[in-house]
N, C-alpha and C positions, 0 to 999 in steps of 0.2 A: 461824598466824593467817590468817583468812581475806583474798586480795587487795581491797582497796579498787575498785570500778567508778569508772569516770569519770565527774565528775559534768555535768550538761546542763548547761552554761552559757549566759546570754543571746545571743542570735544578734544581738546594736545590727547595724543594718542590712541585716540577712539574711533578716529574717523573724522580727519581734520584735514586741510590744505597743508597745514604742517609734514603730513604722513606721506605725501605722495610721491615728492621728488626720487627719494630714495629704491623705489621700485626702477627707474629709470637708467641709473648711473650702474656703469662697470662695477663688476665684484661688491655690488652694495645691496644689502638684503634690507627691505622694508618691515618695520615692525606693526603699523599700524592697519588698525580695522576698518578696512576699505570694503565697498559694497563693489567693488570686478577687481577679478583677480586678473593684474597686472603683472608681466612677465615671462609670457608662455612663447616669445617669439624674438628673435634676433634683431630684427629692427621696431624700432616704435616712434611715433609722433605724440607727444602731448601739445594738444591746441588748445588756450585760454580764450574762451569767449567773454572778454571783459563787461563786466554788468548782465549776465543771464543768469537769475537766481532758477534754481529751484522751483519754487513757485511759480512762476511766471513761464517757466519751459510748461511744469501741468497742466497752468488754463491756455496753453495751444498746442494741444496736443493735436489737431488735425493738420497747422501747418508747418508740423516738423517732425513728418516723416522718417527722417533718416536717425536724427537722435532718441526718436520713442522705440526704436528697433533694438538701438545698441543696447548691451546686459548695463546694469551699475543701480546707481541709486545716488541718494543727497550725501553728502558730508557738510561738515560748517566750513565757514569760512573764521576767521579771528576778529576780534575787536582790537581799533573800529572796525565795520565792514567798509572799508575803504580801501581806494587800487595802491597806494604807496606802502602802506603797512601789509596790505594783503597779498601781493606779488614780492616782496621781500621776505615775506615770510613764507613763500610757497619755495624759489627758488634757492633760498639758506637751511630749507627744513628747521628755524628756526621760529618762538616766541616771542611777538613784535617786545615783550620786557628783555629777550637777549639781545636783539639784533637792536632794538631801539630806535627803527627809523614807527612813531608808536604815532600816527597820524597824518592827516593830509597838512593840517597847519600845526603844527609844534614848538614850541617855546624854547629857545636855544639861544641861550651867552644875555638874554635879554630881549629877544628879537625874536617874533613870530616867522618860522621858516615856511613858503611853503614847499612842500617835499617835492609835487610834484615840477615844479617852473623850476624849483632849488636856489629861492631867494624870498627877501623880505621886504616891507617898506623902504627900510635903512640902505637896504644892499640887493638890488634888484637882479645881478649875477651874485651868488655867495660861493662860485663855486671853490674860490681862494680860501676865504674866510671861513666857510663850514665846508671842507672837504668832505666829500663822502663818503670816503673811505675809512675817516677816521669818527665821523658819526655812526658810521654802518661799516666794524672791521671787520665782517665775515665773508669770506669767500662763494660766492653762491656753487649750485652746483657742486659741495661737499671739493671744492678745488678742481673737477674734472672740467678738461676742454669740450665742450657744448657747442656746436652751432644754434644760431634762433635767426631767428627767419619774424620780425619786427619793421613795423614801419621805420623806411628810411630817416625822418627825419628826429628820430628817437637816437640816433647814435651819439652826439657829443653829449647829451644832457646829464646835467647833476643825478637824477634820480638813476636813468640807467647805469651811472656809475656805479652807485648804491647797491642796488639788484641784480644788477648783469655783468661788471665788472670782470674779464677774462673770455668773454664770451664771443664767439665770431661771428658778430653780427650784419645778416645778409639783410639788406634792407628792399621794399618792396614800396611803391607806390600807388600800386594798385590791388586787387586781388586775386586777377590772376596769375601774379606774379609771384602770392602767398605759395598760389597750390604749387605753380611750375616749379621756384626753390628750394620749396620741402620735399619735393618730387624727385628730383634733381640730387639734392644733398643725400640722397639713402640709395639712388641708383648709384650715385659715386662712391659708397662703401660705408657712408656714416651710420651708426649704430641707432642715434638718436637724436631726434631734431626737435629743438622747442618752439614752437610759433605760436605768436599773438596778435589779435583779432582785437578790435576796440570799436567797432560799428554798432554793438546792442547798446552799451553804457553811451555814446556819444546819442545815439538818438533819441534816449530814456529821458536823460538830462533835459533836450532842447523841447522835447513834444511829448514827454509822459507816458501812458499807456493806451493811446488813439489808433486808430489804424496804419501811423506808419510807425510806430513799436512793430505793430504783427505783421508788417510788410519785414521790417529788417530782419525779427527774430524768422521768417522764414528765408529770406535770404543767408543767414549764417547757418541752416539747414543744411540747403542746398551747398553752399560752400564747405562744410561736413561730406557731404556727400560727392562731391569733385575730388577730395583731396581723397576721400576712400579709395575713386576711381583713377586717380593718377600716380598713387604709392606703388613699387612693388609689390609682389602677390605675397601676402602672408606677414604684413608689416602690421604691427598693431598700431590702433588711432584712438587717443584715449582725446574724452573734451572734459574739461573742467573750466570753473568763473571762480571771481577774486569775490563777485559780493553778488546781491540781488540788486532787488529796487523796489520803492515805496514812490505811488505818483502822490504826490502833495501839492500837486495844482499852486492854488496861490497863496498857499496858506501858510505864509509867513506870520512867527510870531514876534513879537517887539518884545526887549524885555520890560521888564512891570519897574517902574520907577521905585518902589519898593528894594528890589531886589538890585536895579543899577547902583543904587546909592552905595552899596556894598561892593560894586565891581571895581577894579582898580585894570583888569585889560579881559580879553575875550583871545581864543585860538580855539584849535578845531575845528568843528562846521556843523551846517545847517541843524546836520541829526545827532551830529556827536559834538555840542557845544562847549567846553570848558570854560568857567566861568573862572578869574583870577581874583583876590583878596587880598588883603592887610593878614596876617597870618591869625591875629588873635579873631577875626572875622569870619573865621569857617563855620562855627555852629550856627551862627545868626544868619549868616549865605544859607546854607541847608535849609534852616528852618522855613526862607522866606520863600526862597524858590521851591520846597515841597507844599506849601501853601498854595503859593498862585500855579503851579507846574503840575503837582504831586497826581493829579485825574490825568494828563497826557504826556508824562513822559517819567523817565525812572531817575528821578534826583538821587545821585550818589556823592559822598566828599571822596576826595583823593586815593583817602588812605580806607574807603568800603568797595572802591575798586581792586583794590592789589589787595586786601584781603579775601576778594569774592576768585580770584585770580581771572581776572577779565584779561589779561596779557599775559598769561601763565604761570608758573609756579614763581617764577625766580624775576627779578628784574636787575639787571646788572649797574654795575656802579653809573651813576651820572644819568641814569634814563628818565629816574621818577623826576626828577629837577624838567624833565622836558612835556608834565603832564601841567593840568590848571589844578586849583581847588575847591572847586565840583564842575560834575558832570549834569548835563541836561542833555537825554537822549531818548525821545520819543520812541512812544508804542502806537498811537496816534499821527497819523499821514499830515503831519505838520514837522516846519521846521525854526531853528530860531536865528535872528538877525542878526548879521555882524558888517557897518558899514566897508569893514576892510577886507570883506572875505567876498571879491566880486568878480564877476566874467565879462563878457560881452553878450552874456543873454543871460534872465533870469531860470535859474534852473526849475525843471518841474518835475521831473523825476531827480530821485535820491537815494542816498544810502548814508550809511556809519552809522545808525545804532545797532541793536540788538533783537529784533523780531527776527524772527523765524523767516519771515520774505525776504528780507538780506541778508543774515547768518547764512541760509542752508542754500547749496550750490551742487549742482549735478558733478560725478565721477563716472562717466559711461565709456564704452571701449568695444569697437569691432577691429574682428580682423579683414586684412583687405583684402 
C-alpha cells in the first residue's frame, strides 16, 4: 500500500488566512506571520481571488505578470479548504471549530445544510430554521463597518449572512464595475475596501486545469492589475484565495459496498467526504475504509481530527455534533460520490482536502 503524505495542516498563527484580517481594520494590530508586511498605508484593498491556490499561481508564472511582481508569499488556508468555512474564517479572524460554519455540507438538527445555497433536502430556504447568525454568532470584521464590493447577487443569501453580516455591500455585475467601486469607495474617504472575485474557482470547477483555467487565471492578473491602476496613488492591494484546486477529471469514486454497509448518511464533499455510523461502528468504519481508501486518501474518525486540530485548537459547544464519523480526504486527484451532493455540471476541478495545492494560498501586496 502506497505511504500516506502528510497532510498541510492550517498554520492558526503562523501564517494562516486566519491572521490577515486584522492587519486591515482600524486601531487593530495583527499578530500573525505573514510573508508582506501589511500596513504601511492609509488606504488598502484586500481582493480574494476565490479558488487561486498557490500552486497553480507557480505553474503560470508567465501569464501573471502583475501578481509575480507583487512582495508576499503562500500562507494556508483552513480545513476544509473550501469557500464557506474559508471565507468565514478569513472575515471573523476566527477557527472554522469557533466560528462553526465547519463545511460546505454540514450536519445540522438532523439535516445536511448546505452552507453555501443555506438549505437542505428537507428545507431548501433554511434561512428561518438555521439562521445564520445563530449558527455563525461572530461578528466578521472584528464588529467594524467594512464596505465589500461582491457580486450583486450575493446580497440576501444565507451564507453572506454568515460571513458578511454588517457589511455594506456594493454589488457589481460585471467586472468593471469591481475595479470602478473599489476605486470609487477609497476616492470617497474609505480606509478599506474588501472585494471578491469568484471567476478562478467557477472555472476550475466546470473545465479543470485546460487552457481556459490559464485563460481566467490570466484574466484575474490583469484585473489585479486595473484595480492597481484605478486606486489612488499609495493605496495598498493585498490578493489573497480561500483554497487552491486539484483537477480530478473524472475520477469519481463510489463507495466500496464493504464500507456502505457501515454508512448510515454522507455530508461534506467530493474531497472532504464524511462518512456517518451507528456510534458503536466507528472502529469497523475506519478499519474498512483504511483498507480499501488508506493508498488515496487520509482516512481519519472524528475524534483523530480534533485531536490533530484540523479546525484549531478549541471547538465551541455544538460544532463537533455538526462533523460525520470519518473523514475520507484525498491526497490523490480523486474524489468521493454522494448522490445528494450535486450541480448542474459535474465538477472537475476541486478542493477541501488537505494537500499542499489546496491548503497554501498566495498573500501578495503592492502599492499603487
Amino acid at each position: 500500500m502506497t505511504t500516506a503524505p502528510d497532510p498541510t495542516l492550517p498554520a492558526f498563527g503562523e501564517g494562516c488566512i486566519t491572521d490577515v484580517m486584522p492587519y486591515f481594520l482600524p486601531q487593530r494590530k495583527g499578530t500573525g506571520r505573514l510573508p508582506a508586511h501589511i500596513g504601511g498605508a492609509d488606504k488598502r484593498v484586500l481582493l480574494v481571488l476565490d479558488g487561486l491556490g498557490w500552486e497553480q499561481l507557480q505553474d503560470r508564472q508567465s501569464m501573471t505578470p502583475t501578481l509575480h511582481r507583487m512582495t508576499g508569499g503562500p500562507i494556508t488556508t483552513v480545513a476544509p479548504s473550501t469557500t464557506a468555512t474559508a471565507l468565514t474564517s478569513l472575515t471573523t479572524s476566527l477557527t472554522p471549530g469557533e466560528h462553526g460554519v465547519i463545511g460546505y455540507r454540514m450536519m445540522v438538527g438532523g439535516e445536511v445544510l448546505n452552507t453555501l445555497r443555506w438549505g437542505s433536502a428537507e428545507t431548501p430556504d433554511a434561512r428561518r430554521q438555521m439562521p445564520a447568525d445563530v449558527l455563525q454568532p461572530y461578528d466578521p470584521f472584528q464588529g467594524c463597518d467594512v464596505p465589500l464590493v461582491s457580486r450583486a447577487d450575493f446580497r440576501r443569501s444565507g451564507f453572506s449572512t454568515a460571513h458578511l453580516r454588517g457589511a455594506h455591500l456594493v454589488g457589481y455585475r460585471t467586472t468593471a464595475t469591481l475595479v470602478h467601486e473599489t476605486a470609487r469607495l477609497l476616492r470617497e474617504g474609505e480606509p478599506f475596501v474588501y472585494a471578491y472575485y469568484d471567476g478562478v474557482d467557477k472555472v476550475s470547477h466546470e473545465y479543470g486545469f485546460g487552457t481556459v483555467f490559464d485563460a481566467e487565471v490570466a484574466f484575474a492578473d490583469r484585473l489585479v492589475a486595473e484595480i492597481l491602476d484605478a486606486v489612488p496613488t499609495g493605496t495598498e492591494v493585498v490578493v489573497t484565495a480561500d483554497h487552491g484546486q486539484v483537477d480530478c477529471g473524472d475520477n469519481t469514486v463510489h463507495l466500496h459496498p464493504d464500507v456502505e454497509a457501515l454508512v448510515t448518511g454522507l455530508s461534506g464533499e467530493g474531497r472532504f467526504r464524511w462518512l456517518h455510523c451507528d456510534p458503536g461502528n466507528v472502529d469497523a468504519l475506519v478499519r474498512e475504509a483504511e483498507h480499501h481508501y488508506g493508498d488515496r486518501a487520509w482516512v481519519r474518525s472524528r475524534e483523530r481530527t480534533i485531536d490533530e486540530r484540523w479546525f484549531g485548537p478549541v471547538l465551541r459547544d455544538g460544532v463537533e455534533a455538526r462533523l460525520g464519523d470519518v473523514a475520507l480526504c484525498p491526497f490523490e486527484p480523486i474524489s468521493f460520490f454522494d448522490p445528494a451532493d450535486s450541480g448542474p455540471f459535474e465538477l472537475i476541478g476541486r478542493h477541501g482536502s488537505l494537500t499542499s495545492a489546496e491548503m497554501l494560498v498566495p498573500l501578495l501586496l503592492a502599492e499603487a
